[in-house]
PDB file of N, CA, C, O and CB in Angstrom:
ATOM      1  N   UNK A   1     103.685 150.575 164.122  1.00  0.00           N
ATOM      2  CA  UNK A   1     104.447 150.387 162.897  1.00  0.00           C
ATOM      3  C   UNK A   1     103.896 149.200 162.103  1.00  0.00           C
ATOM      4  O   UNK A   1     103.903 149.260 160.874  1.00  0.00           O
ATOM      5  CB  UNK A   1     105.939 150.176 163.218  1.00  0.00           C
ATOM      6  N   UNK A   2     103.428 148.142 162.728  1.00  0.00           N
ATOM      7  CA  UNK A   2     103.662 146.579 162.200  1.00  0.00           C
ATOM      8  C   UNK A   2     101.655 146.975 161.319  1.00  0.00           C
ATOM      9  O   UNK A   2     101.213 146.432 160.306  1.00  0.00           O
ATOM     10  CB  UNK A   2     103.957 144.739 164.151  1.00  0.00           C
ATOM     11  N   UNK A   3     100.973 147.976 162.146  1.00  0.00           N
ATOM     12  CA  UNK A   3      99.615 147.894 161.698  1.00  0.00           C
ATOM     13  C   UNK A   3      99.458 149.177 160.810  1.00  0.00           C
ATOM     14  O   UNK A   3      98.387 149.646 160.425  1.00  0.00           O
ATOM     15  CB  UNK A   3      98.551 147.816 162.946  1.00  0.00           C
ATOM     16  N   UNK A   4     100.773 149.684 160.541  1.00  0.00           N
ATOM     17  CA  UNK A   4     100.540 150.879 159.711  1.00  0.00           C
ATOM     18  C   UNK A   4     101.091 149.714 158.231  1.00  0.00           C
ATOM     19  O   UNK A   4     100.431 150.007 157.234  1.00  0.00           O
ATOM     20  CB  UNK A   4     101.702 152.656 160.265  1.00  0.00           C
ATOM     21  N   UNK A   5     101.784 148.917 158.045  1.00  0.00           N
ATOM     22  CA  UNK A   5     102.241 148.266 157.084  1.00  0.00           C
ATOM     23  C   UNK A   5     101.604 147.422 156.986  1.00  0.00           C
ATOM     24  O   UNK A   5     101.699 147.011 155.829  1.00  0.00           O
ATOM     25  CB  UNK A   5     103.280 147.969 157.057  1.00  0.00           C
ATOM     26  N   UNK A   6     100.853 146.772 157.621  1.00  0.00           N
ATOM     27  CA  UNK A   6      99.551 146.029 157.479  1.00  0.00           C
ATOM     28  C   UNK A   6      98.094 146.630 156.859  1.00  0.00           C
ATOM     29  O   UNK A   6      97.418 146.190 155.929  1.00  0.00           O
ATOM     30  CB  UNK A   6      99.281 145.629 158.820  1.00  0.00           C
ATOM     31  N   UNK A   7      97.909 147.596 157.576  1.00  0.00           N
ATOM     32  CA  UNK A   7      96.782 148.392 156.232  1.00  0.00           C
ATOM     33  C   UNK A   7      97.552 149.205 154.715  1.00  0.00           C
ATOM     34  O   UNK A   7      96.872 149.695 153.814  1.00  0.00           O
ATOM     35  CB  UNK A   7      95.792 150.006 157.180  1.00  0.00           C
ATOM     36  N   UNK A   8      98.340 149.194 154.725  1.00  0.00           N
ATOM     37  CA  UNK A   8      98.946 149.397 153.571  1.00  0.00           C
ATOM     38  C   UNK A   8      99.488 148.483 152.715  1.00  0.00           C
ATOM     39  O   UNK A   8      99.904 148.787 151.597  1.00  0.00           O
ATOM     40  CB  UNK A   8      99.714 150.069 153.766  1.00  0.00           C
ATOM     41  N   UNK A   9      99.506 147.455 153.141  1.00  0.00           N
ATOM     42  CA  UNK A   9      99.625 145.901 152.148  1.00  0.00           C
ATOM     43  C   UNK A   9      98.082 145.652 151.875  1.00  0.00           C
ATOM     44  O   UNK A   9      97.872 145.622 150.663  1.00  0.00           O
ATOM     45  CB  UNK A   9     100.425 144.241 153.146  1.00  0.00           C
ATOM     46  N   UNK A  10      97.092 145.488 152.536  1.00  0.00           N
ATOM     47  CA  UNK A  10      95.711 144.801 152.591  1.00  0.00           C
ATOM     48  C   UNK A  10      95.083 146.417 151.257  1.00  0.00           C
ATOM     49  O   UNK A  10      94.256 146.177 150.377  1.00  0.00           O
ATOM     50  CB  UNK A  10      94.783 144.631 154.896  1.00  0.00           C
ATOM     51  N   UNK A  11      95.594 147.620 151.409  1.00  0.00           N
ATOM     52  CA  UNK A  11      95.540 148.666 150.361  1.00  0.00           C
ATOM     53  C   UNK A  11      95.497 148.145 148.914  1.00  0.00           C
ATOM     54  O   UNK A  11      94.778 147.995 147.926  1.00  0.00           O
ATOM     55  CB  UNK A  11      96.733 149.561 150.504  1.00  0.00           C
ATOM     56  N   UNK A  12      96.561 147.988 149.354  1.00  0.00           N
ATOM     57  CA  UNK A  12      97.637 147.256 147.676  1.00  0.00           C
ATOM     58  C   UNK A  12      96.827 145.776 147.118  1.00  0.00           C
ATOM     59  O   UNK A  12      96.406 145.556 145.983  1.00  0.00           O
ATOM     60  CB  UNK A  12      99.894 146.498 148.298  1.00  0.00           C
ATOM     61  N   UNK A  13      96.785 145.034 148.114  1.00  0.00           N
ATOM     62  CA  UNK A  13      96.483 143.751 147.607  1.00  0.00           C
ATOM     63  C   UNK A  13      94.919 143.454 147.205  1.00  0.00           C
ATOM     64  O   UNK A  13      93.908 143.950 147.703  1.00  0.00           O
ATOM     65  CB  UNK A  13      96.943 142.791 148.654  1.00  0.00           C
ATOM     66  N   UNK A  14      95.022 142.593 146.260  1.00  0.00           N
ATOM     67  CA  UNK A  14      93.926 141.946 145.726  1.00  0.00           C
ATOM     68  C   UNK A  14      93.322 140.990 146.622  1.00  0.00           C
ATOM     69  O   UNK A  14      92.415 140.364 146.073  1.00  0.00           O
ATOM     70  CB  UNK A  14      94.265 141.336 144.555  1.00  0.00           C
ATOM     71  N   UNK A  15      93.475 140.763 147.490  1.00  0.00           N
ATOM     72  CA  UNK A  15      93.370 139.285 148.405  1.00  0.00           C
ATOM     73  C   UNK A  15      91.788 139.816 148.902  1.00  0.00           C
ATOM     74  O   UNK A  15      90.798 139.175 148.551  1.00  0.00           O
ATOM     75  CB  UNK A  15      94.877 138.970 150.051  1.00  0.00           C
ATOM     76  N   UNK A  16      91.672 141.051 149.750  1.00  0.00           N
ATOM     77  CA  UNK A  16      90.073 141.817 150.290  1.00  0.00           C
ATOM     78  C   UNK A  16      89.132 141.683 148.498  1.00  0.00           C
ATOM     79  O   UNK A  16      88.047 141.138 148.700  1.00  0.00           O
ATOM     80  CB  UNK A  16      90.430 144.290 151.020  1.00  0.00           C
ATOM     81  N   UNK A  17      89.255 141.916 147.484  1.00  0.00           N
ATOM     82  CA  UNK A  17      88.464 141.763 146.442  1.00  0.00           C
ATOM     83  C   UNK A  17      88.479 140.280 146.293  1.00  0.00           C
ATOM     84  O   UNK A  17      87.401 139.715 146.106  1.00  0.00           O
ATOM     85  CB  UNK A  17      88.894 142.555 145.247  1.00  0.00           C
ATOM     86  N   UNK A  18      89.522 139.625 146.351  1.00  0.00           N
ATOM     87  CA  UNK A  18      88.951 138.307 145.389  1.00  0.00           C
ATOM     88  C   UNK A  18      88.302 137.698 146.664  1.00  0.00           C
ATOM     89  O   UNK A  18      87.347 137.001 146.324  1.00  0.00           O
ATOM     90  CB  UNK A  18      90.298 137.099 144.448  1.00  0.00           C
ATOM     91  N   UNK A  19      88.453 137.710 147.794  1.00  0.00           N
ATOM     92  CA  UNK A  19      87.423 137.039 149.045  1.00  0.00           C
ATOM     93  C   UNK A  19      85.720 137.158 148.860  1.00  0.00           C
ATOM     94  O   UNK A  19      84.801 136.347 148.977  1.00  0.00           O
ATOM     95  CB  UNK A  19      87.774 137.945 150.594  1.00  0.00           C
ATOM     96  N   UNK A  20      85.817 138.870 148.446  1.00  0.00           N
ATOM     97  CA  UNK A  20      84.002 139.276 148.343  1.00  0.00           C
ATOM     98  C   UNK A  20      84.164 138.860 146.958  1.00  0.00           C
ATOM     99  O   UNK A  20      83.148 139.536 146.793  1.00  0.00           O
ATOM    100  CB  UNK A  20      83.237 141.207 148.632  1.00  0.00           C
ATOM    101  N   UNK A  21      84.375 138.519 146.076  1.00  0.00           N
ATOM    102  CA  UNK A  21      84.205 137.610 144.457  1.00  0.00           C
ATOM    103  C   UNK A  21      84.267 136.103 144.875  1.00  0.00           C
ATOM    104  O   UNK A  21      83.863 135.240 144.095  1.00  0.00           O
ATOM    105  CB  UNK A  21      85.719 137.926 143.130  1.00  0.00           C
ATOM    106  N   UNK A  22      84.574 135.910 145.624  1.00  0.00           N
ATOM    107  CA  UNK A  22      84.545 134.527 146.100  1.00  0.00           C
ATOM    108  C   UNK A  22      83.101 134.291 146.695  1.00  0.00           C
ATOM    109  O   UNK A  22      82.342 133.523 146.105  1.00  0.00           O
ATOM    110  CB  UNK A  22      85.724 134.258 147.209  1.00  0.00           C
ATOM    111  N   UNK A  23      82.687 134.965 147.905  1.00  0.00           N
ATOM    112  CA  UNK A  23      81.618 135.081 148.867  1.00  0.00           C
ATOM    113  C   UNK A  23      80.486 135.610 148.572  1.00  0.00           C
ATOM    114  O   UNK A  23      79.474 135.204 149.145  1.00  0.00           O
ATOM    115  CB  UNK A  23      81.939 135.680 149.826  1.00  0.00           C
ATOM    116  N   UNK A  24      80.418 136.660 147.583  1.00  0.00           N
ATOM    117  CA  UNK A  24      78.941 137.159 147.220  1.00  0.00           C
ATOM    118  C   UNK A  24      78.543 136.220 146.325  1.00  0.00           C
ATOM    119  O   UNK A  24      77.470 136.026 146.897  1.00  0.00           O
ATOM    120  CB  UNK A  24      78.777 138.637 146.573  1.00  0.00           C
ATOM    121  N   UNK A  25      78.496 135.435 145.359  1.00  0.00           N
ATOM    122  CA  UNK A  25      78.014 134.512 144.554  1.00  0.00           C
ATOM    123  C   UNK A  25      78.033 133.210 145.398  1.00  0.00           C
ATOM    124  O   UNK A  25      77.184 132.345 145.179  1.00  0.00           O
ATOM    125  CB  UNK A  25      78.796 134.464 143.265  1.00  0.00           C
ATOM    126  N   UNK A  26      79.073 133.032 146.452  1.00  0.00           N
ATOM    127  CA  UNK A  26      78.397 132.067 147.198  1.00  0.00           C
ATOM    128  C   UNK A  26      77.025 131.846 147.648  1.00  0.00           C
ATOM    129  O   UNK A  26      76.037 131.177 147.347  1.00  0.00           O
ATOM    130  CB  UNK A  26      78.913 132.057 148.063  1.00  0.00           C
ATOM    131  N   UNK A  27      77.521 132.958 148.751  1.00  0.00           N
ATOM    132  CA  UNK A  27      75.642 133.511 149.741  1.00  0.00           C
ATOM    133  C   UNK A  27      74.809 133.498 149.002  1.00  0.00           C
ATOM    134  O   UNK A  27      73.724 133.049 149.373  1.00  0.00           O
ATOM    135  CB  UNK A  27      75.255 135.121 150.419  1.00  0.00           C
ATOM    136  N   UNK A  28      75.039 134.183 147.096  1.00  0.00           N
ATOM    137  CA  UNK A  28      74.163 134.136 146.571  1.00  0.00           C
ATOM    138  C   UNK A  28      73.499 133.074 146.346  1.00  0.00           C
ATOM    139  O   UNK A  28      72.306 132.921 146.607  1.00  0.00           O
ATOM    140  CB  UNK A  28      74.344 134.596 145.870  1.00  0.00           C
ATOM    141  N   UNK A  29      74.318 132.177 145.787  1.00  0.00           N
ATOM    142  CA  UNK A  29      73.667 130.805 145.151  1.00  0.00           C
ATOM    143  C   UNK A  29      72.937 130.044 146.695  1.00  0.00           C
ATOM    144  O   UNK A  29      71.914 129.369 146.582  1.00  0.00           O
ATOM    145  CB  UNK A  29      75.207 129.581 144.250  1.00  0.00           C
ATOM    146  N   UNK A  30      73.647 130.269 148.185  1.00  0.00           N
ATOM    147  CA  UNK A  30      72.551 129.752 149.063  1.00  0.00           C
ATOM    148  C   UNK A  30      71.348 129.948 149.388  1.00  0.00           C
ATOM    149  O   UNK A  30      70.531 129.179 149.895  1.00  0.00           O
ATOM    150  CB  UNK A  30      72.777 129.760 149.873  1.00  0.00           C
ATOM    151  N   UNK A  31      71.226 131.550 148.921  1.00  0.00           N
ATOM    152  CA  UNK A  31      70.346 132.198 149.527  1.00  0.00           C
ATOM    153  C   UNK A  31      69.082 132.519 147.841  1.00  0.00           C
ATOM    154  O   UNK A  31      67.967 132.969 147.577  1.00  0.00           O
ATOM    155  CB  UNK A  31      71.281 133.703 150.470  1.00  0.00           C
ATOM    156  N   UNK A  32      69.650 132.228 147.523  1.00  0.00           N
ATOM    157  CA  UNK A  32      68.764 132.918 146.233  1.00  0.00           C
ATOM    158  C   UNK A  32      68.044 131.293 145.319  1.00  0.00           C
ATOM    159  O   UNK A  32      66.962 131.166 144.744  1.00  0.00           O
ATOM    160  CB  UNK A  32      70.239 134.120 144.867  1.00  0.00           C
ATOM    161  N   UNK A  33      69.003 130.423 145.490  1.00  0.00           N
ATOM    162  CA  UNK A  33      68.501 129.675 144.442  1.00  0.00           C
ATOM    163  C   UNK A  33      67.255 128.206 145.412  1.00  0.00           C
ATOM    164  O   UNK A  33      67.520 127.700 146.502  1.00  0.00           O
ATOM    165  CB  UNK A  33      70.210 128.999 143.436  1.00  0.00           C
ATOM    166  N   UNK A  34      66.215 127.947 144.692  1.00  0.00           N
ATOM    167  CA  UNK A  34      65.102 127.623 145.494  1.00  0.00           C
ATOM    168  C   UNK A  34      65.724 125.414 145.413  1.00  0.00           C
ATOM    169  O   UNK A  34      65.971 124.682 144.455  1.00  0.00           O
ATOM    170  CB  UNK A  34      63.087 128.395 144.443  1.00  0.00           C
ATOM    171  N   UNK A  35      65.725 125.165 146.966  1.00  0.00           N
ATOM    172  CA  UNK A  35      66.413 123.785 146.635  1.00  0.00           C
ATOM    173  C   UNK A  35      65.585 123.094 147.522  1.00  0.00           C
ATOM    174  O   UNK A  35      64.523 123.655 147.792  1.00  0.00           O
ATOM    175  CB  UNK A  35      68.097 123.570 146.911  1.00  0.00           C
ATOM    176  N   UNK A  36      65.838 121.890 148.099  1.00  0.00           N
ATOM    177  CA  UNK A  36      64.706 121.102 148.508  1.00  0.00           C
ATOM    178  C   UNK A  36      65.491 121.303 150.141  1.00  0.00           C
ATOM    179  O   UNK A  36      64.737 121.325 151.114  1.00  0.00           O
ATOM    180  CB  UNK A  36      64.435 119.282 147.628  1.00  0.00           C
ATOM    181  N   UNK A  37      66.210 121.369 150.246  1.00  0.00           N
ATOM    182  CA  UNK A  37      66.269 122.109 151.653  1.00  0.00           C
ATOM    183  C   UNK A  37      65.478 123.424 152.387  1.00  0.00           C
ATOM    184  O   UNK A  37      65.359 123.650 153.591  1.00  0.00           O
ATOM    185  CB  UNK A  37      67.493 122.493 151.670  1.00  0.00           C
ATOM    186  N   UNK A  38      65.076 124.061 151.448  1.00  0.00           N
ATOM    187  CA  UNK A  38      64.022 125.251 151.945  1.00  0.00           C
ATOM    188  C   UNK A  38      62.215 124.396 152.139  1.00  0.00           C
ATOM    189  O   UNK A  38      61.318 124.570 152.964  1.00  0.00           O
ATOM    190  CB  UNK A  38      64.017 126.795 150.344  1.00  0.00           C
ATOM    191  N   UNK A  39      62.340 123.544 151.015  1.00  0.00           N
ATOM    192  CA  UNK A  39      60.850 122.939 151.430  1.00  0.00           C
ATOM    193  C   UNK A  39      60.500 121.824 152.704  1.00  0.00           C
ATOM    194  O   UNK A  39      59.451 121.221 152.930  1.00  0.00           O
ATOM    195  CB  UNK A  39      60.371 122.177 150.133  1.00  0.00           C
ATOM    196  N   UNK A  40      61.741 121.804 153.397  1.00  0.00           N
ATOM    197  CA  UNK A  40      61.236 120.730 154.571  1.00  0.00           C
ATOM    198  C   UNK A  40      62.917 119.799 154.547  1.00  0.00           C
ATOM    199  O   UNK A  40      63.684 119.988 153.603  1.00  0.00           O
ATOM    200  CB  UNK A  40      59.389 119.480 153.924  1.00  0.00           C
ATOM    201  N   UNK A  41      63.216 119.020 155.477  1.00  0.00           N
ATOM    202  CA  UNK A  41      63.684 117.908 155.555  1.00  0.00           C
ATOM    203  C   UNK A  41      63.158 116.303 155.901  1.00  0.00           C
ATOM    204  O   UNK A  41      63.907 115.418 156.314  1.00  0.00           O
ATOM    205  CB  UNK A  41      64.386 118.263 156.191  1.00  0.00           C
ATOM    206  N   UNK A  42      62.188 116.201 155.722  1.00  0.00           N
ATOM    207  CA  UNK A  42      61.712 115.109 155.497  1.00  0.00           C
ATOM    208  C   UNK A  42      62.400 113.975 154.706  1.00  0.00           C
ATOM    209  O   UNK A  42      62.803 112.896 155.139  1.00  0.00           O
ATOM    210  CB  UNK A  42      60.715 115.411 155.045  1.00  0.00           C
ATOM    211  N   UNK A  43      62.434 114.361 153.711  1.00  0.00           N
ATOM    212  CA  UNK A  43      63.249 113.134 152.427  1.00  0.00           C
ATOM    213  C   UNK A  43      64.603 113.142 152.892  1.00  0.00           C
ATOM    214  O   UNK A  43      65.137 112.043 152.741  1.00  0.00           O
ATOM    215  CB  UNK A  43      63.307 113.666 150.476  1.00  0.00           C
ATOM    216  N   UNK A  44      65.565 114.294 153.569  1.00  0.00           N
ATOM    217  CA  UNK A  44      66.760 113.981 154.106  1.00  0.00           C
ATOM    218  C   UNK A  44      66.894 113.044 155.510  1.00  0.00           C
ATOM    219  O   UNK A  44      67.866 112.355 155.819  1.00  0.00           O
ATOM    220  CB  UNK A  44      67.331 115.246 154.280  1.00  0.00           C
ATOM    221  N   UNK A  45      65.606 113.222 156.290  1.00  0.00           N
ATOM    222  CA  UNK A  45      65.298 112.455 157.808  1.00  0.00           C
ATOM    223  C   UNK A  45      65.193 110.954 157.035  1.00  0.00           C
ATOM    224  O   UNK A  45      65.823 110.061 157.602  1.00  0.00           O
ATOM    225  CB  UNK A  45      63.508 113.063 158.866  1.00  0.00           C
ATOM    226  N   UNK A  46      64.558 110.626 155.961  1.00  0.00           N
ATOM    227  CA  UNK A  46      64.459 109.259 155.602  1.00  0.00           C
ATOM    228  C   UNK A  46      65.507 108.844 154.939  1.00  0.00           C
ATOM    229  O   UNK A  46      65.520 107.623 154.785  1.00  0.00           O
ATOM    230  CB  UNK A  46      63.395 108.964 154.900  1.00  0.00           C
ATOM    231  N   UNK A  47      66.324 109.374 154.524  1.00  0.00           N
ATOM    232  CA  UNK A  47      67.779 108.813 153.810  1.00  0.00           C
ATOM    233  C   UNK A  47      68.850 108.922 154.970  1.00  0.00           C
ATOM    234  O   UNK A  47      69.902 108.322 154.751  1.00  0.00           O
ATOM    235  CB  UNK A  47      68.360 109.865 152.335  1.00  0.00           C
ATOM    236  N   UNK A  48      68.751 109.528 156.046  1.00  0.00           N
ATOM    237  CA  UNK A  48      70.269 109.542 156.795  1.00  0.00           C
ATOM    238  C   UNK A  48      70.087 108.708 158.534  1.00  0.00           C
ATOM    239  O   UNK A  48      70.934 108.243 159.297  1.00  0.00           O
ATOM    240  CB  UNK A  48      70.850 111.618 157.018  1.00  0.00           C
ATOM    241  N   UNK A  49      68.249 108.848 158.648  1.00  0.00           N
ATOM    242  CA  UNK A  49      68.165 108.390 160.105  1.00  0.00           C
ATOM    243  C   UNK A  49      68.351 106.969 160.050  1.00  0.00           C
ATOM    244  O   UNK A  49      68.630 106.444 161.128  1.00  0.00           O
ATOM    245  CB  UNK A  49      66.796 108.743 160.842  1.00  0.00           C
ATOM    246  N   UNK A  50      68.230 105.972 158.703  1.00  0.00           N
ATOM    247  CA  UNK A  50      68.565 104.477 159.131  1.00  0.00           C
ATOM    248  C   UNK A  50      70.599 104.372 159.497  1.00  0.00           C
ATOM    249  O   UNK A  50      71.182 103.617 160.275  1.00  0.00           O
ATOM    250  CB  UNK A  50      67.948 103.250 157.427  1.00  0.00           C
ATOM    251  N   UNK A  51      71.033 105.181 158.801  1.00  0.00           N
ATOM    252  CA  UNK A  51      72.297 105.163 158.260  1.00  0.00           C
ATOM    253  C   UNK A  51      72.710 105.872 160.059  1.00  0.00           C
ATOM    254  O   UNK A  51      73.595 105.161 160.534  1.00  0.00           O
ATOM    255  CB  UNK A  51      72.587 106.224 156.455  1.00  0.00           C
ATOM    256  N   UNK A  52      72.533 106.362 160.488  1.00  0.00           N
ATOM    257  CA  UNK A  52      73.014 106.867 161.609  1.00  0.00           C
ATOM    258  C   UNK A  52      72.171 105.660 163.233  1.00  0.00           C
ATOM    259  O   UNK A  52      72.743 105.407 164.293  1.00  0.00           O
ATOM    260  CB  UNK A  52      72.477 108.814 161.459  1.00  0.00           C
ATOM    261  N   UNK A  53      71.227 105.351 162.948  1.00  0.00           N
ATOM    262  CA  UNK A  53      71.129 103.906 163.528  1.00  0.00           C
ATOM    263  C   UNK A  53      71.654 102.833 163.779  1.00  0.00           C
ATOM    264  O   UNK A  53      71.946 102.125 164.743  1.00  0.00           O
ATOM    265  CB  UNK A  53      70.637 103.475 163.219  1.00  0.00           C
ATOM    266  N   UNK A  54      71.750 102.871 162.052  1.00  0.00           N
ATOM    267  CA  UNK A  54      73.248 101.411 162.371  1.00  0.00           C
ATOM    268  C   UNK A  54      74.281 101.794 162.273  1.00  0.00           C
ATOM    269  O   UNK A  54      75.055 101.059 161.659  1.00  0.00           O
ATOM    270  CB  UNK A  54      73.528 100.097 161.392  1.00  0.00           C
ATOM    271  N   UNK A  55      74.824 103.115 162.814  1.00  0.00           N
ATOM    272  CA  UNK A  55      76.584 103.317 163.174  1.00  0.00           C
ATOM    273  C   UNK A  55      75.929 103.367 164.592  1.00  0.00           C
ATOM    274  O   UNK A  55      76.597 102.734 165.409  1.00  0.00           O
ATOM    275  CB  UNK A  55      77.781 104.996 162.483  1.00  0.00           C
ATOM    276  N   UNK A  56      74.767 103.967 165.124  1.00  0.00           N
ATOM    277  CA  UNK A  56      75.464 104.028 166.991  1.00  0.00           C
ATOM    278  C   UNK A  56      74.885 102.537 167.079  1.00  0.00           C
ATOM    279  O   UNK A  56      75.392 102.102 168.113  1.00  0.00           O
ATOM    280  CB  UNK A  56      74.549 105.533 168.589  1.00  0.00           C
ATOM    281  N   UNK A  57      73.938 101.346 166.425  1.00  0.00           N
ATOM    282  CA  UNK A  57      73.933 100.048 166.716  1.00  0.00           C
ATOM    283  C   UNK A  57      75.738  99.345 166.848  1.00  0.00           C
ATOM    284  O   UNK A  57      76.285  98.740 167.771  1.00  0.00           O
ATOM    285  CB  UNK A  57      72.934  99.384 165.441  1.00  0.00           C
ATOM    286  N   UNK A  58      76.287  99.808 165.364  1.00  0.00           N
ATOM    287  CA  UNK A  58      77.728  99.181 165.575  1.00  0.00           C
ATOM    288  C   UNK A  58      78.573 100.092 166.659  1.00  0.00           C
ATOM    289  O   UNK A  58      79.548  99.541 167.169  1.00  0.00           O
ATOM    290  CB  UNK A  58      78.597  99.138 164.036  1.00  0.00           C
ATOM    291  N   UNK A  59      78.389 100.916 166.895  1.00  0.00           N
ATOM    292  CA  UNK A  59      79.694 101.651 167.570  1.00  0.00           C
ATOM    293  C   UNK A  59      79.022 100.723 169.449  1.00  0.00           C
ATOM    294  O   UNK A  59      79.831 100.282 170.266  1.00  0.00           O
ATOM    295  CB  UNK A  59      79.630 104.263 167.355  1.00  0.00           C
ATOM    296  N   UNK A  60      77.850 100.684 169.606  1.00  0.00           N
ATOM    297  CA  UNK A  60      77.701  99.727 170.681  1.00  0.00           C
ATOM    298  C   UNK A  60      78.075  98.497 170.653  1.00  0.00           C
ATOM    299  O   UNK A  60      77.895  97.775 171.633  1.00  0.00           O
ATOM    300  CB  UNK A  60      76.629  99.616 170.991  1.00  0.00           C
TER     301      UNK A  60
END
């Protein structure tokens, strides 16, 4: 009973469309648009490895 009124609300409702309008232009914009994360992490290893040094220096 409880899953026959459950696919018949999820029928009715907008909630399954606006999720994939939400999610396909997401994935898209990760997957499609060209950012400096696809060319390497290098420049991110030099901006975050001092910064994570001196938290486990202070957390010792």
């Amino acid at each position: 009973m409880n899953t026959r009124v459950l696919r018949i609300e999820l029928r009715r409702s907008v909630a399954p469309w606006a999720g994939v309008v939400v999610l396909v232009p997401a994935l898209a914009f990760l997957y499609l648009l060209d950012g400096v994360w696809w060319s390497g992490t290098t420049a991110w290893t030099a901006q975050w490895t001092p910064l994570a040094l001196w938290t486990r220096s202070l957390l010792f």
